[in-house]
FISE-374936 format. One record per residue (C-alpha): x, y, z; residue in three letters; residue number from 1. Coordinates in nm, 2 decimals. Last residue first. Layout:
REM FISE-374936
xx:X, yy:Y, zz:Z, mardo:ALA, rovex:NUM
...
//
This chain:
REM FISE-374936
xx:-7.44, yy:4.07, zz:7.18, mardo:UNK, rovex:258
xx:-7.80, yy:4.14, zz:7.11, mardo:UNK, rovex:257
xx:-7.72, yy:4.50, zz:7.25, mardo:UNK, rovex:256
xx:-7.55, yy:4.56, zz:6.90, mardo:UNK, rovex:255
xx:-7.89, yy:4.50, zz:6.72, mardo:UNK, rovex:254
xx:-8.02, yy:4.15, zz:6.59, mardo:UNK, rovex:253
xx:-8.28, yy:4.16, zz:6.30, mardo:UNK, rovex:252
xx:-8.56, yy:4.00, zz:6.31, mardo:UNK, rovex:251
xx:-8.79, yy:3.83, zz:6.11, mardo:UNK, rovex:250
xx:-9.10, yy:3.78, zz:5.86, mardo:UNK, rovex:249
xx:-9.34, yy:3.59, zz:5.71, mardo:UNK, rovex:248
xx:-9.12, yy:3.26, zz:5.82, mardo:UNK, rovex:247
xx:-8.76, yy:3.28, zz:5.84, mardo:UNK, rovex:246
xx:-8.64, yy:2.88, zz:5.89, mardo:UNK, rovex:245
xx:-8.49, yy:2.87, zz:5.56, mardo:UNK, rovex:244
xx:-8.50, yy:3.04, zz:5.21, mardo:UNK, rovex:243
xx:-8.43, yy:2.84, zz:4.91, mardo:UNK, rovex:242
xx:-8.17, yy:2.69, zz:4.69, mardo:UNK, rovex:241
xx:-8.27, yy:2.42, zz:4.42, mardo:UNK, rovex:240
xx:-8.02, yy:2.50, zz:4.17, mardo:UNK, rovex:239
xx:-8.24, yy:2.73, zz:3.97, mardo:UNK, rovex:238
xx:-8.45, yy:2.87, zz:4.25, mardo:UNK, rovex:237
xx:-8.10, yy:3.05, zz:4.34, mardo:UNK, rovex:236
xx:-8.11, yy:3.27, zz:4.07, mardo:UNK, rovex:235
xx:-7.73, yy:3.28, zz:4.00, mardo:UNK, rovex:234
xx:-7.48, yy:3.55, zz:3.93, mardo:UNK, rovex:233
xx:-7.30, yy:3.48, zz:3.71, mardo:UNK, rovex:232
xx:-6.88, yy:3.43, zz:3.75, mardo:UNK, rovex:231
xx:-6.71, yy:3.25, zz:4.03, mardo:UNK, rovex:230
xx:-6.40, yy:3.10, zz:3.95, mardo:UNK, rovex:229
xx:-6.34, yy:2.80, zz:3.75, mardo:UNK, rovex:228
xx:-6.06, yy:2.85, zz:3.55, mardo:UNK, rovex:227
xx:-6.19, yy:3.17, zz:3.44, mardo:UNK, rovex:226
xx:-6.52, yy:3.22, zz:3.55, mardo:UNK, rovex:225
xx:-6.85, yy:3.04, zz:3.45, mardo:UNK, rovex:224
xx:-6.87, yy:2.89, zz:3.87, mardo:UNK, rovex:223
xx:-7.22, yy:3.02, zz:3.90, mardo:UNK, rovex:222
xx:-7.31, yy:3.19, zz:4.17, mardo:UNK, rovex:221
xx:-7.58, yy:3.19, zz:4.39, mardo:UNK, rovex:220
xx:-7.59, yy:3.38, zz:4.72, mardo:UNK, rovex:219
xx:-7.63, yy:3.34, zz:5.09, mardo:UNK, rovex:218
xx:-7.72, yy:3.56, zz:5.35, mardo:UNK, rovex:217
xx:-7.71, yy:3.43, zz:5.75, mardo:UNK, rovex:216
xx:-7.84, yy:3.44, zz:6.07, mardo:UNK, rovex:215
xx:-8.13, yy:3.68, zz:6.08, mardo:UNK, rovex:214
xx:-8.33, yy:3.59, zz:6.36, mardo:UNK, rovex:213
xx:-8.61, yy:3.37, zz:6.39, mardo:UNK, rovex:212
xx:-8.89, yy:3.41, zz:6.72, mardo:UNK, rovex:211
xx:-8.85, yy:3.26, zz:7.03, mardo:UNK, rovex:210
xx:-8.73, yy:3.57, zz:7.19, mardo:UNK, rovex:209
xx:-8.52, yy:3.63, zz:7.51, mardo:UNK, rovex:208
xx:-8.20, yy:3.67, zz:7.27, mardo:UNK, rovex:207
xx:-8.00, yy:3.47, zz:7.48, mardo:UNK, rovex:206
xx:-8.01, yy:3.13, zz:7.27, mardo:UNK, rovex:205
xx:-8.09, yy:3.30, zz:6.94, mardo:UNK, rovex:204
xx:-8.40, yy:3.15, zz:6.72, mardo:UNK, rovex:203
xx:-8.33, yy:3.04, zz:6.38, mardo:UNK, rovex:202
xx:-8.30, yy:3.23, zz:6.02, mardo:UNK, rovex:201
xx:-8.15, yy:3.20, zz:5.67, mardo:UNK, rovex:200
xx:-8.23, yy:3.42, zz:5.37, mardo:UNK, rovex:199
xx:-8.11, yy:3.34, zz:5.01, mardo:UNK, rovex:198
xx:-8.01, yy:3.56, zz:4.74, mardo:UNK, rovex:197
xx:-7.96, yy:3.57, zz:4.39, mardo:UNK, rovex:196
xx:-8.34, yy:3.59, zz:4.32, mardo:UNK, rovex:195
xx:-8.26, yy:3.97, zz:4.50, mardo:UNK, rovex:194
xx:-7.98, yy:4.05, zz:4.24, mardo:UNK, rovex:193
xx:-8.22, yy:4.12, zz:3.92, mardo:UNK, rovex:192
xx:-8.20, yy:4.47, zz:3.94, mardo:UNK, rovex:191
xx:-7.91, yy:4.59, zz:4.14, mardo:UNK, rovex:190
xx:-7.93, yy:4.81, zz:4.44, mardo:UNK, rovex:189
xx:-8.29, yy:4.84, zz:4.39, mardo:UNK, rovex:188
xx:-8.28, yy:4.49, zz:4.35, mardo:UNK, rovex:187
xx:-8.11, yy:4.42, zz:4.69, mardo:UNK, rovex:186
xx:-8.37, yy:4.67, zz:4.82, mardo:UNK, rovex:185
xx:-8.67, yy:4.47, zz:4.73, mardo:UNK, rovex:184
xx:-8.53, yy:4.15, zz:4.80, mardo:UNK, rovex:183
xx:-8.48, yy:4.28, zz:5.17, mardo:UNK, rovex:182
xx:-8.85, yy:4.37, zz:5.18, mardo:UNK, rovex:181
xx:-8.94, yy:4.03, zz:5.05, mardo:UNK, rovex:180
xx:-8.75, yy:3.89, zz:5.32, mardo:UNK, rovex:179
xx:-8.93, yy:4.02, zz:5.56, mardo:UNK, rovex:178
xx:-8.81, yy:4.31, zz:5.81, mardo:UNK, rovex:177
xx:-8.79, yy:4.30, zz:6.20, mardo:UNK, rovex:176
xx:-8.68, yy:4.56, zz:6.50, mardo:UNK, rovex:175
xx:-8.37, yy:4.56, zz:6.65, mardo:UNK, rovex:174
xx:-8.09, yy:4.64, zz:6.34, mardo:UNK, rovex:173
xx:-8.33, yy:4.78, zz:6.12, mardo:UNK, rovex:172
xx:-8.09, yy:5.06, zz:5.98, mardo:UNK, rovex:171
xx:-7.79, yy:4.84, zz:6.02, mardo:UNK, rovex:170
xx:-7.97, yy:4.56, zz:5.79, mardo:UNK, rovex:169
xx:-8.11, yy:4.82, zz:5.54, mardo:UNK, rovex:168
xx:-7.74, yy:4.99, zz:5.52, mardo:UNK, rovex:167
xx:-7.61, yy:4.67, zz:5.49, mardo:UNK, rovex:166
xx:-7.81, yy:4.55, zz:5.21, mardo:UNK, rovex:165
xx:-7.68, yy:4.62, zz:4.85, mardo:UNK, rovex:164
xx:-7.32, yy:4.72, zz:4.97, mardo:UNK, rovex:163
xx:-7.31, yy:4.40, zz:5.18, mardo:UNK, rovex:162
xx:-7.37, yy:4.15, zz:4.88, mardo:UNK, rovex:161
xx:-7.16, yy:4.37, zz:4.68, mardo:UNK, rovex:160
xx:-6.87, yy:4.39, zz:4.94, mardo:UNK, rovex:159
xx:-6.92, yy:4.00, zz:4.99, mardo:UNK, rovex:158
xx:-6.88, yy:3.92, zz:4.59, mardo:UNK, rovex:157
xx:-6.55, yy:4.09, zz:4.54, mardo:UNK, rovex:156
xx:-6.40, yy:3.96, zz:4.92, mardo:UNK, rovex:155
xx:-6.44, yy:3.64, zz:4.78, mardo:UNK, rovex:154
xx:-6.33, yy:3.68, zz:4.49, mardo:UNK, rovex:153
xx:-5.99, yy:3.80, zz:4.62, mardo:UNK, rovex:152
xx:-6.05, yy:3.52, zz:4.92, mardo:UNK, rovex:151
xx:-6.02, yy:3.18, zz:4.62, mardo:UNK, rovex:150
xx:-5.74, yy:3.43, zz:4.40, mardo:UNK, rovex:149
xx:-5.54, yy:3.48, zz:4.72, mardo:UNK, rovex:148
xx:-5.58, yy:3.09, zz:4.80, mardo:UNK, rovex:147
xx:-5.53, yy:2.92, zz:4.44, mardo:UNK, rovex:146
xx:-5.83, yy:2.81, zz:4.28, mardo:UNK, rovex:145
xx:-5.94, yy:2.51, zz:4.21, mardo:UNK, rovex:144
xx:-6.30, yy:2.56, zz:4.40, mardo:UNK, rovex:143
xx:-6.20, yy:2.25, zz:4.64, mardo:UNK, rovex:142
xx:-5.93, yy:2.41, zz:4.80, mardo:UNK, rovex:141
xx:-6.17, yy:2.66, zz:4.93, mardo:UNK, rovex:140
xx:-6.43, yy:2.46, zz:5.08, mardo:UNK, rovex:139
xx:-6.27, yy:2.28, zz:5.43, mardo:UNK, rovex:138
xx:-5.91, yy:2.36, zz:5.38, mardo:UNK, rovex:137
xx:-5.95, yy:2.74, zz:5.27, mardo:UNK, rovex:136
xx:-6.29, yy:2.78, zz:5.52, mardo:UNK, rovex:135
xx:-6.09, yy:2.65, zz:5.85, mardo:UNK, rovex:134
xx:-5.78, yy:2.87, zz:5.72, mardo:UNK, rovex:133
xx:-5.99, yy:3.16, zz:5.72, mardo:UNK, rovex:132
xx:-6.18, yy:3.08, zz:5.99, mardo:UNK, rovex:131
xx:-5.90, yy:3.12, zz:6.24, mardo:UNK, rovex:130
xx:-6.02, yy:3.26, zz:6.55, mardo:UNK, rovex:129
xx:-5.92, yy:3.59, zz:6.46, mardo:UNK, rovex:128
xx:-6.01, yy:3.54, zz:6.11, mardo:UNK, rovex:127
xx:-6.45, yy:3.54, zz:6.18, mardo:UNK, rovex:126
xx:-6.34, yy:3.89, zz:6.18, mardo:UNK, rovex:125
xx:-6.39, yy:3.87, zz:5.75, mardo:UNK, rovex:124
xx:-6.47, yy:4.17, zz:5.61, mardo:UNK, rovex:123
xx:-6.20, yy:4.38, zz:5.74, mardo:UNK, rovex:122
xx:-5.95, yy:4.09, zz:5.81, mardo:UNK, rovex:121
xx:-6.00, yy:4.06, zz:5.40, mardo:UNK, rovex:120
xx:-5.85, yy:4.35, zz:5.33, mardo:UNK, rovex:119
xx:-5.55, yy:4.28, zz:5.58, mardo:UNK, rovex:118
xx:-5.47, yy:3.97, zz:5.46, mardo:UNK, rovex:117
xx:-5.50, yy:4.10, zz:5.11, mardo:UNK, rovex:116
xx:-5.21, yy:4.33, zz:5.18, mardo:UNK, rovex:115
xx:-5.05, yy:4.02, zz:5.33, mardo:UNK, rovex:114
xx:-5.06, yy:3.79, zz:5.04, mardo:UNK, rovex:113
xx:-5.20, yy:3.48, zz:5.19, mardo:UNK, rovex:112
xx:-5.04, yy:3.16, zz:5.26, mardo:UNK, rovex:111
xx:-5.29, yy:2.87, zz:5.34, mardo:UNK, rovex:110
xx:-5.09, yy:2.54, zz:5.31, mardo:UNK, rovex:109
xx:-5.18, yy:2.37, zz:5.04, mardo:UNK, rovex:108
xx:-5.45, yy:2.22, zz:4.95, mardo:UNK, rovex:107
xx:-5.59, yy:1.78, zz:4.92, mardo:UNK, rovex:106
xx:-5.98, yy:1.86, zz:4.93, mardo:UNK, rovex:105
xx:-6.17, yy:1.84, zz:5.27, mardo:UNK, rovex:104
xx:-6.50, yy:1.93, zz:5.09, mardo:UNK, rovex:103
xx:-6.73, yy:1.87, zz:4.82, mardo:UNK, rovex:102
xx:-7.11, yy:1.96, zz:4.84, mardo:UNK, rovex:101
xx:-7.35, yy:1.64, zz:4.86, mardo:UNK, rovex:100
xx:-7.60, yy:1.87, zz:5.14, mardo:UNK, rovex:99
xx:-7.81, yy:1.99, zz:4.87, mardo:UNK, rovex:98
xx:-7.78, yy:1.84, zz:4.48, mardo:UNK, rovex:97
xx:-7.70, yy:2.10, zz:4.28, mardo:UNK, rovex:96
xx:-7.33, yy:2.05, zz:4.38, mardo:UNK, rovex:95
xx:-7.16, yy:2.34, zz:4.54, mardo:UNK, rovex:94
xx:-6.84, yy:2.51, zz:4.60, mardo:UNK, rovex:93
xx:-6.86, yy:2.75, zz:4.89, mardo:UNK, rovex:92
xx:-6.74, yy:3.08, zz:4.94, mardo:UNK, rovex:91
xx:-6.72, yy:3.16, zz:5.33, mardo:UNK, rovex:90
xx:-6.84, yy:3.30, zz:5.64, mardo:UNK, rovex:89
xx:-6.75, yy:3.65, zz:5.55, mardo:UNK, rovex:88
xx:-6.93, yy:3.96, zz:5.72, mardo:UNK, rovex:87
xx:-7.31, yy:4.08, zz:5.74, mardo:UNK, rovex:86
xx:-7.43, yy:4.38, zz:5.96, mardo:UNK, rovex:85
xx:-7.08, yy:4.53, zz:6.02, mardo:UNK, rovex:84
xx:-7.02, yy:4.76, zz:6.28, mardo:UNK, rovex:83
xx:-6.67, yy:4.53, zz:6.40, mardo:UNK, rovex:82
xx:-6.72, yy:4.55, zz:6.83, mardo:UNK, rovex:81
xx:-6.41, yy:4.36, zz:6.92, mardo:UNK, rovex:80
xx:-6.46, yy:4.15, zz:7.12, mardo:UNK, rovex:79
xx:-6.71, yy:3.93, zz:6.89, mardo:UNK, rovex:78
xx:-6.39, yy:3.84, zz:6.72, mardo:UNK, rovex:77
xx:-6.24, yy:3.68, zz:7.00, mardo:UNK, rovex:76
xx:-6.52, yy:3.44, zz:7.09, mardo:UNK, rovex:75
xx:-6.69, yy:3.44, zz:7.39, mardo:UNK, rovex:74
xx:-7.00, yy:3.62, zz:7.26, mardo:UNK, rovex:73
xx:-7.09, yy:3.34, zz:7.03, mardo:UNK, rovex:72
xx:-7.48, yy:3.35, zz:7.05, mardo:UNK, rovex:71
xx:-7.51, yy:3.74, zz:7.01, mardo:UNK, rovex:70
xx:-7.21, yy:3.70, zz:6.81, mardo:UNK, rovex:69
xx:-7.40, yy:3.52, zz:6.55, mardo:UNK, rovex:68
xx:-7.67, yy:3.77, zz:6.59, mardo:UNK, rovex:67
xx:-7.46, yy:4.05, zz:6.58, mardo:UNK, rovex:66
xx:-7.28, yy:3.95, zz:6.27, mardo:UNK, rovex:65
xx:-7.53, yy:3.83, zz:6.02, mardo:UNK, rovex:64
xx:-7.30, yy:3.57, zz:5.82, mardo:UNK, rovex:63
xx:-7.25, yy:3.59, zz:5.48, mardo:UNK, rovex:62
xx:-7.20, yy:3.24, zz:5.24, mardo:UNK, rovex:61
xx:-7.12, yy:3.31, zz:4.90, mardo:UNK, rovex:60
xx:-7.28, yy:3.01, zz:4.77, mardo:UNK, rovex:59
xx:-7.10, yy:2.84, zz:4.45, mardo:UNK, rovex:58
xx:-7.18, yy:2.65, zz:4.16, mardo:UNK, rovex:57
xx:-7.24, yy:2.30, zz:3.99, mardo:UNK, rovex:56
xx:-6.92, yy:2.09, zz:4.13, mardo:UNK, rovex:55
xx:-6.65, yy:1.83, zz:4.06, mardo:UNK, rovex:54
xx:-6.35, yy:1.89, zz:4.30, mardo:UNK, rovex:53
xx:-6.08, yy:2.11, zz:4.14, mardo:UNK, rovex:52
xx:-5.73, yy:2.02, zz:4.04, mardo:UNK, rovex:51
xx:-5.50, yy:2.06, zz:4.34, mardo:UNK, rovex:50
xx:-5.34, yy:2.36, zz:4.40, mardo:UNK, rovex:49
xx:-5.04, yy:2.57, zz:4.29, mardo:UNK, rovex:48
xx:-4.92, yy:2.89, zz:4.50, mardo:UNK, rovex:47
xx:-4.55, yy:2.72, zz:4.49, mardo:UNK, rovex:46
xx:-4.57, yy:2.53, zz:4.23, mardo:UNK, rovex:45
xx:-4.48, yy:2.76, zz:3.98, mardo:UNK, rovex:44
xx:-4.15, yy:2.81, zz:4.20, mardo:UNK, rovex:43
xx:-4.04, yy:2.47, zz:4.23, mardo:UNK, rovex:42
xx:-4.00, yy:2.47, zz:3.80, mardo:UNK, rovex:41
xx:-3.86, yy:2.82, zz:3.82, mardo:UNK, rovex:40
xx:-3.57, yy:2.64, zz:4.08, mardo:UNK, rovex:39
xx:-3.57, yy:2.31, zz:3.95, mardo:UNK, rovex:38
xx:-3.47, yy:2.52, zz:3.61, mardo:UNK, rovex:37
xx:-3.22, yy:2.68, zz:3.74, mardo:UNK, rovex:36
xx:-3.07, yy:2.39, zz:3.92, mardo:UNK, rovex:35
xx:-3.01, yy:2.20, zz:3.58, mardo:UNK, rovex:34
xx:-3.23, yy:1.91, zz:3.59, mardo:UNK, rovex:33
xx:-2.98, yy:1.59, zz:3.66, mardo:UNK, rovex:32
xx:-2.74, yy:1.35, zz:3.46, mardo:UNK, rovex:31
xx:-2.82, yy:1.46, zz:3.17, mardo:UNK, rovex:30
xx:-2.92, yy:1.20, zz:2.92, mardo:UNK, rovex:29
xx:-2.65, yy:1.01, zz:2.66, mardo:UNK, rovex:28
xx:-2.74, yy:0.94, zz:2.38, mardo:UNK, rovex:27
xx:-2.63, yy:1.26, zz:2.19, mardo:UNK, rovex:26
xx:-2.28, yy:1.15, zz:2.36, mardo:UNK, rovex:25
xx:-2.30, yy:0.78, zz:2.13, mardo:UNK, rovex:24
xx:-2.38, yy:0.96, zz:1.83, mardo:UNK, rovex:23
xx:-2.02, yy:1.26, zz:1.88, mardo:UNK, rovex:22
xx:-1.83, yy:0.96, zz:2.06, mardo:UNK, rovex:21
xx:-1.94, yy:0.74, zz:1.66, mardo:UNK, rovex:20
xx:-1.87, yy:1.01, zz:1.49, mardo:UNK, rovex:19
xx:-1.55, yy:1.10, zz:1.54, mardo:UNK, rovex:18
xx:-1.47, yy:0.75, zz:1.53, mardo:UNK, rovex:17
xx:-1.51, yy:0.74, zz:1.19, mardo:UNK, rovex:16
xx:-1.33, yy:1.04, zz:1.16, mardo:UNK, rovex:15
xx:-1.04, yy:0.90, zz:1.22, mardo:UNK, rovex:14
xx:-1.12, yy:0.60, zz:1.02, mardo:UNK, rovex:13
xx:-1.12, yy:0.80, zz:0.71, mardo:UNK, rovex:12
xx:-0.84, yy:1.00, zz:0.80, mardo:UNK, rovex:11
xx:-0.61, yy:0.66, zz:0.86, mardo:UNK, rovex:10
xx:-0.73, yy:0.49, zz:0.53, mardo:UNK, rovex:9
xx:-0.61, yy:0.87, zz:0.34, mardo:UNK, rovex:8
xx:-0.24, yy:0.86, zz:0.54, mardo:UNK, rovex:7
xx:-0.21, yy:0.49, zz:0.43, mardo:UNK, rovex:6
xx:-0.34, yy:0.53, zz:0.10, mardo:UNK, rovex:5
xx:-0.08, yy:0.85, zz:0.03, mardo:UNK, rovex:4
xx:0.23, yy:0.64, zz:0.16, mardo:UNK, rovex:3
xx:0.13, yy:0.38, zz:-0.12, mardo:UNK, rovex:2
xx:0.00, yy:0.00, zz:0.00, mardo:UNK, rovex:1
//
C-alpha cells in the first residue's frame, strides 16, 4: 500500500470515530435538571393547588354579625365591636344536589398575600379565631383556585352582597323586616340581584325571643369564570336553593344582642 493510501485509510477512520463519541454523547441523558430550572419549575408550584372537586356553583356564604355574636359572645372576634351587619363566612363550591357539596380537598398550606390579609381581616373577623384557614381547607381548596385568588373573589362578591343591604340591615338592626323587603332593596341596588339571594333564620339562645333571627345571606353563583371561579350570578331557585327557617318575617339582631 502507497504512503498516500495509508495517510487517506487513517483519516477516514479517524473520523469514523468522530462520529461514533459525537452519536453515542447525543445518547446520553443529563445526569440531573439543571438547578435553574428546578428552581422556576419549584416556584410555579409554589401557589399551585389541586385540580378542582366536581361541582355545579357556588354560595357566597354571609354571616349576620350580631346575631351570630349574640350566641358566640366568647369568641375573640365578637370582642371587638366590628359595625358590620353581614361579614364572610365563606365561598362555597356546590353540587346541585343539597348537602352532597365537596369538601376536605388535598390544599396547600394557606399563605396569603399580606395586603389582602389585611383587606379581608375587614370583612372577615371570623379570622381571629382562624376561619380563614378552616374555610381554605374545608371549601376553598375545592373551588381550584389558588388561596389569594379563592379570598380576592371572595372579598368581590361579599362587598356587593353588603353594599346592596347593609345599610337596610344596620338601619333595622332591632326591629324586623321580611324577606321580601330585603329583595326589594337588593334589586334596587341591582336589578335582578334579589333571586340571587337566600335568607337563613333560627332563634338565638340569649335573645329572650323565640322568634327567627337573621343568621345568615347566601348567594348563587355560578362557577363560568376563568378556570373556574365564580362568574354569574345565579337565581338561586335554579339550583334548588331556598330560604330557611324565616317565616313571614324576622328579626334583626342590634348591638345589644351581643
Amino acid at each position: 500500500m502507497s504512503p498516500g493510501s495509508k495517510r487517506k485509510g487513517g483519516i477516514a477512520m479517524a473520523i469514523m470515530l468522530i462520529a461514533a463519541l459525537v452519536a453515542s454523547f447525543s445518547r446520553r441523558e443529563p445526569a440531573h435538571t439543571p438547578p435553574a430550572a428546578e428552581k422556576s419549575r419549584a416556584d410555579q408550584q409554589d401557589k399551585a393547588t389541586t385540580a378542582s372537586a366536581a361541582f355545579d356553583f357556588y354560595l357566597m356564604a354571609m354571616t349576620a354579625h350580631p346575631a351570630f355574636c349574640a350566641d358566640n359572645a366568647g369568641r375573640r372576634e365578637c370582642a371587638g365591636g366590628n359595625p358590620r351587619p353581614l361579614v364572610i363566612h365563606g365561598l362555597w363550591p356546590e353540587r346541585m344536589e343539597p348537602r352532597t357539596y365537596p369538601h376536605d380537598c388535598p390544599v396547600p398550606a394557606l399563605d396569603l398575600d399580606p395586603a389582602l390579609s389585611l383587606e379581608l381581616a375587614d370583612m372577615m373577623p371570623g379570622m381571629a379565631d382562624g376561619l380563614h384557614q378552616h374555610e381554605w381547607r374545608t371549601h376553598g381548596g375545592c373551588s381550584g383556585l389558588d388561596d389569594d385568588d379563592y379570598y380576592r373573589h371572595a372579598l368581590e362578591l361579599a362587598r356587593r352582597v353588603d353594599g346592596a343591604l347593609g345599610a337596610i340591615l344596620t338601619t333595622r338592626a332591632g326591629g324586623e323586616t321580611t324577606a321580601g323587603e330585603l329583595r326589594g332593596i337588593a334589586d334596587m341596588y341591582s336589578p335582578g340581584l334579589g333571586r340571587t339571594l337566600t335568607f337563613h333564620c333560627r332563634t338565638l339562645r340569649e335573645a329572650g325571643s323565640r322568634r327567627p333571627y337573621l343568621i345568615e345571606v347566601r348567594q348563587c353563583v355560578d362557577n363560568d369564570g376563568p378556570g373556574g371561579a365564580p362568574g354569574t350570578a345565579l337565581a338561586c331557585a335554579v339550583v334548588k336553593r331556598r330560604d330557611q327557617g324565616c317565616g313571614q318575617s324576622f328579626l334583626i339582631a342590634g348591638a345589644e344582642a351581643r
